[in-house]
Structure formats: structure tokens, C-alpha cells
C-alpha positions as CSV (number, residue, x, y, z in Angstrom):
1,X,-69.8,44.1,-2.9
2,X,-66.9,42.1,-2.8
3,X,-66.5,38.8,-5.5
4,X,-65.8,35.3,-4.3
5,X,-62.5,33.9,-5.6
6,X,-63.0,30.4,-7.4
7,X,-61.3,27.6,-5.2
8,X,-57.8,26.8,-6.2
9,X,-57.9,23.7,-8.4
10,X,-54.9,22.7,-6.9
11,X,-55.1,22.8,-2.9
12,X,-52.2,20.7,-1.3
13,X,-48.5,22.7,-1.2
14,X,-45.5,20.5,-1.1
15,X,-42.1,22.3,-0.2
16,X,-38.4,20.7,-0.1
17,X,-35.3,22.0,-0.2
18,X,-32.3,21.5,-2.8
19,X,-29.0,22.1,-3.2
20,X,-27.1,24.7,-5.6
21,X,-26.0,21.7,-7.9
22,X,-29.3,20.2,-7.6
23,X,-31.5,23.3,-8.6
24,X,-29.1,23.6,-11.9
25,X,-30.0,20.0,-12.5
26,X,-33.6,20.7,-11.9
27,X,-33.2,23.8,-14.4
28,X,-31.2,21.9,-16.8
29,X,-33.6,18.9,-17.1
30,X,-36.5,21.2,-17.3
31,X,-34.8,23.5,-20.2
32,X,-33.8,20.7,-22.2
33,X,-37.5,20.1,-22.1
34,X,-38.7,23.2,-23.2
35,X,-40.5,23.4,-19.8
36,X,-40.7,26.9,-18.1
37,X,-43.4,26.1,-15.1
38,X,-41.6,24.9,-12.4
39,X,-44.6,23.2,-10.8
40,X,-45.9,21.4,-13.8
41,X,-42.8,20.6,-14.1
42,X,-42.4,18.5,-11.0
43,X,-46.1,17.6,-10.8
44,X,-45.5,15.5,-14.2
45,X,-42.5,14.3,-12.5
46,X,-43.4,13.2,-9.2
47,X,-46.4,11.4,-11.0
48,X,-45.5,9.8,-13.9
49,X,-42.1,9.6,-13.3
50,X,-40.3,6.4,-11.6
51,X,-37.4,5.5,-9.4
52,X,-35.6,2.1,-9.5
53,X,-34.1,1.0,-6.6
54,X,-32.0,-2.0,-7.3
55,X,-31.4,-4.8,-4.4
56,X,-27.7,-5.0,-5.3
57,X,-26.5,-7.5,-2.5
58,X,-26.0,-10.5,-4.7
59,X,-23.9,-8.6,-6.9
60,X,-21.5,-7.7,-4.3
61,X,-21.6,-11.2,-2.8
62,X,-20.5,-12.3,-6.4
63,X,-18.0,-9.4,-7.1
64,X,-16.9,-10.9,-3.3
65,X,-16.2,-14.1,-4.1
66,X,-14.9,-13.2,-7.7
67,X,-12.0,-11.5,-5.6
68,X,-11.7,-14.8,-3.3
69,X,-11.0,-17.0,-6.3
70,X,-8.7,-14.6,-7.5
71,X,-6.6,-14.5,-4.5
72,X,-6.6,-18.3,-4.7
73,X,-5.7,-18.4,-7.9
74,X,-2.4,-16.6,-7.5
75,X,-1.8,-18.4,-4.3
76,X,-1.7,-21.8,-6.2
77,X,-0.1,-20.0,-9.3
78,X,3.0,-19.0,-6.7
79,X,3.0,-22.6,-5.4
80,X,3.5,-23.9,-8.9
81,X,6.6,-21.4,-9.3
82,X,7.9,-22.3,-6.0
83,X,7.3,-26.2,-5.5
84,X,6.8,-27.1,-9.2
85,X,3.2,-29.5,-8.2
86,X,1.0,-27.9,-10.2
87,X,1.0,-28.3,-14.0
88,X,1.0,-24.9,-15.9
89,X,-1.5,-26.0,-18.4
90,X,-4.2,-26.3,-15.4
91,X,-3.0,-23.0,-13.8
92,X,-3.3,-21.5,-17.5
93,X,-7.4,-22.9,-18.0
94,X,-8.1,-21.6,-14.4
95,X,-6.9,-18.2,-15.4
96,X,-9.0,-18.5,-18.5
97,X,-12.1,-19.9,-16.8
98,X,-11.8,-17.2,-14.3
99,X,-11.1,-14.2,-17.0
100,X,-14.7,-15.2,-19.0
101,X,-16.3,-15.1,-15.1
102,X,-15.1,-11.3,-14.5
103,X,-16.2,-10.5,-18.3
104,X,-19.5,-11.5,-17.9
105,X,-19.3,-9.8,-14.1
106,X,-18.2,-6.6,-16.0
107,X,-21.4,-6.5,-18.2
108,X,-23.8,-7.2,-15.4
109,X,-22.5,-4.2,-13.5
110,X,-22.0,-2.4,-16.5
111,X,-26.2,-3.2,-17.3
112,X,-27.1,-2.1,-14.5
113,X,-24.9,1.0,-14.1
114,X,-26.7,2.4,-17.0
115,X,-29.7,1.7,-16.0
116,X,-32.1,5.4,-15.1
């Protein structure tokens, strides 16, 4: 007589594919882990891990019209060389002003470039 083999715990299969570069990262990640079972491996992953996915468009608006004002600013700042009818002094707090505005751009994009 022939036993009955218990039911798989586990009945679904998932497949994907990956690339070369992408199965070393797999292998890495699980490694550095001390993780040798590949499924448990992506089970824990694909369940309790996350994935952000950032709505970006105002930042690129702002990083869009950061690059407006900075054409506009040289455009007035070679008018002032040229014709002489704009004071230096204003040119010379617009380029400040402006400076601080891409510093604090910078550390936005910089935030959310490290963000994973």
C-alpha cells in the first residue's frame, strides 16, 4: 500500500525572471543576511518588505523654474554690463537670494535621493 503525501503547506508557485546583475544583487542582499533559502528569502521580502514610489513632478517643475530664473538672472546681469541701468548691488542680492533657493533645492533632492 502506497502512503498519502501531506499537502504542501505552501500551494501557489510564483516564477519571474532576472537579469545576471540582478541575481548577484539578489545573492548579495541575501548573503549579507546570512540567508541561504532562496524562497524564504523572497517570501519575507515580497511581504514585509516595501516599495516607495515618489510623485516627483513638483520637484521637476521647481528644478524647472529654478533654471528659468537663472537664465533671467544673467539676462539682466548682461544688461547691467552693457547699458549700465541696473545697480550692481540689486544684481548682487538676486544672485544671493537665488544661491540660498538652489541650496535648499539641493537638499530636497538630495533627501529624497537617499531615500530606500
Amino acid at each position: 500500500m502506497t502512503e498519502k503525501k501531506p499537502a504542501r503547506k505552501r500551494g501557489v508557485q510564483f516564477h519571474f525572471m532576472a537579469s545576471d546583475d540582478e541575481a548577484r544583487m539578489i545573492h548579495d542582499r541575501m548573503r549579507n543576511l546570512g540567508v541561504s533559502n532562496m524562497g524564504a528569502y523572497l517570501r519575507k521580502t515580497a511581504i514585509d518588505g516595501y516599495v516607495v514610489q515618489l510623485d516627483l513632478s513638483d520637484i521637476k517643475e521647481f528644478v524647472s523654474l529654478l533654471r528659468r530664473c537663472s537664465n533671467n538672472i544673467n539676462q539682466v546681469a548682461k544688461y547691467a554690463n552693457t547699458a549700465g541701468g541696473v545697480m550692481a548691488s540689486d544684481i548682487m542680492l538676486l544672485k544671493g537670494q537665488y544661491s540660498k533657493l538652489w541650496e535648499a533645492a539641493n537638499e530636497i533632492l538630495d533627501s529624497l535621493a537617499n531615500i530606500k
